[in-house]
N, C-alpha and C positions, 0 to 999 in steps of 0.2 A: 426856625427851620428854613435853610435857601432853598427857592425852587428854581431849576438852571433854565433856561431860557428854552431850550429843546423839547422841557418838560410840557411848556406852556401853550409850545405850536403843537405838541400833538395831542394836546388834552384838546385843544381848539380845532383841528382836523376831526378830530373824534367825534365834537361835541355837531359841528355840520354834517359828517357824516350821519348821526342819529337823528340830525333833524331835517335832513333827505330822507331818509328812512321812515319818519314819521309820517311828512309829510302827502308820502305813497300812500300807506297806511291808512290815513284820516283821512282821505278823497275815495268818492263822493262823499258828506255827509248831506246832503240834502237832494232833491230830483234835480237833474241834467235838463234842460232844454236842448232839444235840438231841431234848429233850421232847418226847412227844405226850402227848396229856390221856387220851388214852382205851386200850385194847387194840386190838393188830392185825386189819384188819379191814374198820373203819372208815373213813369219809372223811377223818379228821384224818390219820389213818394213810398214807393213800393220797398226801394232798398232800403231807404231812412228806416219805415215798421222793421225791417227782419233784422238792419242793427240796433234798431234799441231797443227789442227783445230780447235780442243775444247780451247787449250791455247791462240790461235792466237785471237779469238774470246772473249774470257773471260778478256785476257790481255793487249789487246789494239795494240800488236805489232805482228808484221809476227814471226812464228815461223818456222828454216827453216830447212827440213829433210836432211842433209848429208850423204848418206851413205859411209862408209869406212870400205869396207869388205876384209877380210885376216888375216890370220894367227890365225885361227878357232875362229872368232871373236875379238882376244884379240888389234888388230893394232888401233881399234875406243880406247880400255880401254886405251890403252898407249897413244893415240891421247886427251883423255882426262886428264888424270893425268899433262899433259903439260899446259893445259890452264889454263888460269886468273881463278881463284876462285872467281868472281862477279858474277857469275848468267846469262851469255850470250854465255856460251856453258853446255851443258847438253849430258846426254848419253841414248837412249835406247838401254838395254841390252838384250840380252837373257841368259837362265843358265848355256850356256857354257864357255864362256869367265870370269864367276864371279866365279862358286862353283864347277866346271871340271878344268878350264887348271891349278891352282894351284897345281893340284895333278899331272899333266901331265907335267906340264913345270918348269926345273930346274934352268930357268934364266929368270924368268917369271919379265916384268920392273913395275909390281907392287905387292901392296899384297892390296888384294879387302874390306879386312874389314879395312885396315888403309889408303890407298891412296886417295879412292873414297867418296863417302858420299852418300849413300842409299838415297833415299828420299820419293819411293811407289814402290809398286808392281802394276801394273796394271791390273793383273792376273794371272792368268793359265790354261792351257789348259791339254789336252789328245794327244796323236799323235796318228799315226794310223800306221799298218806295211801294204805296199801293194807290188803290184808286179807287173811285165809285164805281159800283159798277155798270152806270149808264156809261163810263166812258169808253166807248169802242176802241179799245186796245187791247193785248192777251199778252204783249210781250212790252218790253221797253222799248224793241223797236216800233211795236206800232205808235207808244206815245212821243215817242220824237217826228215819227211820219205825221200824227193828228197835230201836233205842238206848229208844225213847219208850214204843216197847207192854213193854217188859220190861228197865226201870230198873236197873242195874247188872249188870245179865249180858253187856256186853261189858268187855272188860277192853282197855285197850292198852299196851303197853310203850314203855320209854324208853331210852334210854343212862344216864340214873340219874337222882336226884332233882335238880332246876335246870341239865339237860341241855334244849338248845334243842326236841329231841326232847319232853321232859316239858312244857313250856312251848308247844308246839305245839300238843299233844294237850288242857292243860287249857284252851287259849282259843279253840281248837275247840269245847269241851265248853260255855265258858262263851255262848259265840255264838249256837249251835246250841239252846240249851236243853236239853240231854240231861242225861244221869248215866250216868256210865263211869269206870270205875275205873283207875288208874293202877297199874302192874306197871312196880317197877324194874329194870333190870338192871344188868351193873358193864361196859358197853361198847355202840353201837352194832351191834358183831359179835354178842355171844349173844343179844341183844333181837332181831335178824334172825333168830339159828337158831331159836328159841324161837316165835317166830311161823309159820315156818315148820313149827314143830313139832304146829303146833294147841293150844299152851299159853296161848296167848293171842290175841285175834280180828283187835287191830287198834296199825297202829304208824304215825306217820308220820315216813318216812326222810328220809332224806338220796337223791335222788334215785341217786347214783353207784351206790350201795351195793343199792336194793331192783332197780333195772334187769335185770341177768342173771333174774333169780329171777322177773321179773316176765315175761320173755322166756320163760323155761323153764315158766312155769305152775303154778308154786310160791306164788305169791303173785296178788293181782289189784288192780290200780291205779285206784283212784275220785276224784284230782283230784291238781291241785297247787296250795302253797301262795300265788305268786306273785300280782301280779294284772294278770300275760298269760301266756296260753299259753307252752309253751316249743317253740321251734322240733322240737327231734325228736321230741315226741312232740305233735301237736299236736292229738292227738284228744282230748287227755284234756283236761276241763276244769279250769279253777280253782275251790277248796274258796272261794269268793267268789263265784262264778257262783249260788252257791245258797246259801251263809251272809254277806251283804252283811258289808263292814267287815274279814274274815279275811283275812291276810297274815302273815306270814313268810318270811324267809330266814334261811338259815344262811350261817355265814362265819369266815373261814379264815388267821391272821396268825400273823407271828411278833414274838419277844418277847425283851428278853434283861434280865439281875436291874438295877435300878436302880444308875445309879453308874455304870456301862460307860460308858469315854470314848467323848466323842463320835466322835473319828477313825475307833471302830471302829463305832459304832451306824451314821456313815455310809457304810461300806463293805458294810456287810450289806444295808443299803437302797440302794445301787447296784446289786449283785447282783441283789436282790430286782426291781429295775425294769427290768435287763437281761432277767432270766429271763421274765415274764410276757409280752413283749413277743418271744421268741422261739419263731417259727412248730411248731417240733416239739412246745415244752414248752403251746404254747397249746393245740393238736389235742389234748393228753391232757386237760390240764385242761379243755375243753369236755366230752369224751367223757366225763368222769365231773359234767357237770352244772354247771361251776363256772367263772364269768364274771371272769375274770382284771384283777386292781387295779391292785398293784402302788403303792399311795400313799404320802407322805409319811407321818413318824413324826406333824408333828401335825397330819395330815389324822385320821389314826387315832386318835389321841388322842382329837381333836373329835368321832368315828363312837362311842367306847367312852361316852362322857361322856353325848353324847347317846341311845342305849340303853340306858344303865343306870336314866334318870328314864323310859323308854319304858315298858320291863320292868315299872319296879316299878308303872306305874299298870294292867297288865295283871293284876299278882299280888294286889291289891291290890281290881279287882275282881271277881277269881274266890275270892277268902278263901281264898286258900294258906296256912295256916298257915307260920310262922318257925320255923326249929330253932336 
């Protein structure tokens, strides 16, 4: 019996087709690791729990939070670029370690749009600039009036060096006209205790994270980065109401090592679009400040691409030095 030539490509399209399909199918069969960039604590932290709930639940397997924080997030990116490319280590990022440290770090052990592979955004947020509350100011203007009569004696902290945090703070600095000194930390979490410690004056958060604290009277809230108010708190102004031009947001994806088949990058970004879009996981993620995405792998791409020439024309004119 002849078999014609036509026969054979479409038994062979068929036979990849099934085994795309399989493929889908048979992922996960074991626990997911997934990176955070920073220490517990945090809001990278916070989003990583409530997706790999959502995944562990949806997916059949545990999904497990890792945190590996250091070196202003970028130690989890290089921790990722190292693993297997099958779908069983993942990364949640935050914007520092993706579309900041490129333009900071001159031996940086990846490059974000070719190493990594986007896969969603999970959202974004607003941060919030606050302060101790010994420092005598109620507004942002007064901390620019205290920052002016006495030139480096406030200090503000960061989650670390080319932490969105750091980069907040210096184009703040650069805006405003002041001089304030930059205090690293190794997480968004100890840069919160720390300031609440009186160890340093002023930080600007991640909204999620400075709220309770801000509620309790531990800290005091003098604008948000945005440029609109944000519905719950809508007293507080934006740090634009009074330094024209000043914006920020922070923002929140996941990521898995370069090379991971596609079948499984699009199974994760299904997930990813079911979850954002479901009412329980949306309520938290508001609650903690953070305006839910859920995008294509090269909508993100396109978002990291174009922040990263954003960043560096900010770094570039505040004269951040390169390490």
């Amino acid at each position: 019996m002849r078999i014609s030539a036509l026969t054979l490509v479409t038994a062979a399209l068929l036979g990849a087709g099934v085994q795309v399909q399989a493929a889908e199918v048979k992922y996960p069969l074991r626990p997911i690791r997934m990176l955070v960039s920073y220490p517990p604590g945090g809001p990278s932290d916070l989003t990583a729990r409530i997706t790999a709930q959502h995944f562990s639940e949806a997916m059949g397997q545990q999904v497990i939070v890792d945190n590996r924080g250091g070196a202003g997030g970028t130690l989890a990116v290089g921790i990722l670029t190292q693993a297997a490319p099958d779908g069983y280590t993942t990364l949640m990022s935050a914007g520092g370690e993706i579309v900041i440290a490129p333009n900071l770090r001159l031996k940086l052990p990846y490059d974000p749009t070719k190493d990594i592979h986007p896969i969603s955004r999970v959202g974004s947020s607003q941060l919030v600039l606050v302060v101790h509350p010994s420092v005598q100011a109620k507004t942002v203007k007064d901390l620019i009036g205290l920052a002016r009569a006495k030139p480096g004696a406030i200090n503000f902290a960061s989650a670390g060096i080319g932490s969105t945090a750091h980069l907040a703070g210096e184009q703040f600095k650069f805006l405003a006209g002041i001089d304030i000194v930059h205090i690293a930390y190794k997480g968004a979490g100890p840069a919160l205790t720390e300031l609440m410690a009186g160890q340093v004056q002023m930080l600007i958060s991640a909204y999620s994270s400075a709220f309770p604290h801000i509620k309790a009277g531990k800290l005091r809230a003098l604008g948000v980065t945005g440029t609109k108010r944000i519905a719950s708190a809508p007293e507080l102004p934006t740090i634009g109401e009074t330094v024209p031009g000043y914006e920020v947001l922070s923002w929140y994806g996941l990521h898995a090592p370069k090379g991971t088949p596609p079948a499984i990058i699009n199974r994760l970004h299904r997930e990813m679009a079911v979850m954002v879009k479901k009412p329980e996981v949306t309520e938290r993620l508001v609650a903690l400040g953070i305006e839910p995405e859920g995008n294509s792998p090269a909508e993100f791409l396109a978002q990291i691409r174009t922040e990263i020439a954003a960043w560096g024309k900010v770094i570039n004119a505040a004269k951040i030095p390169r390490e």
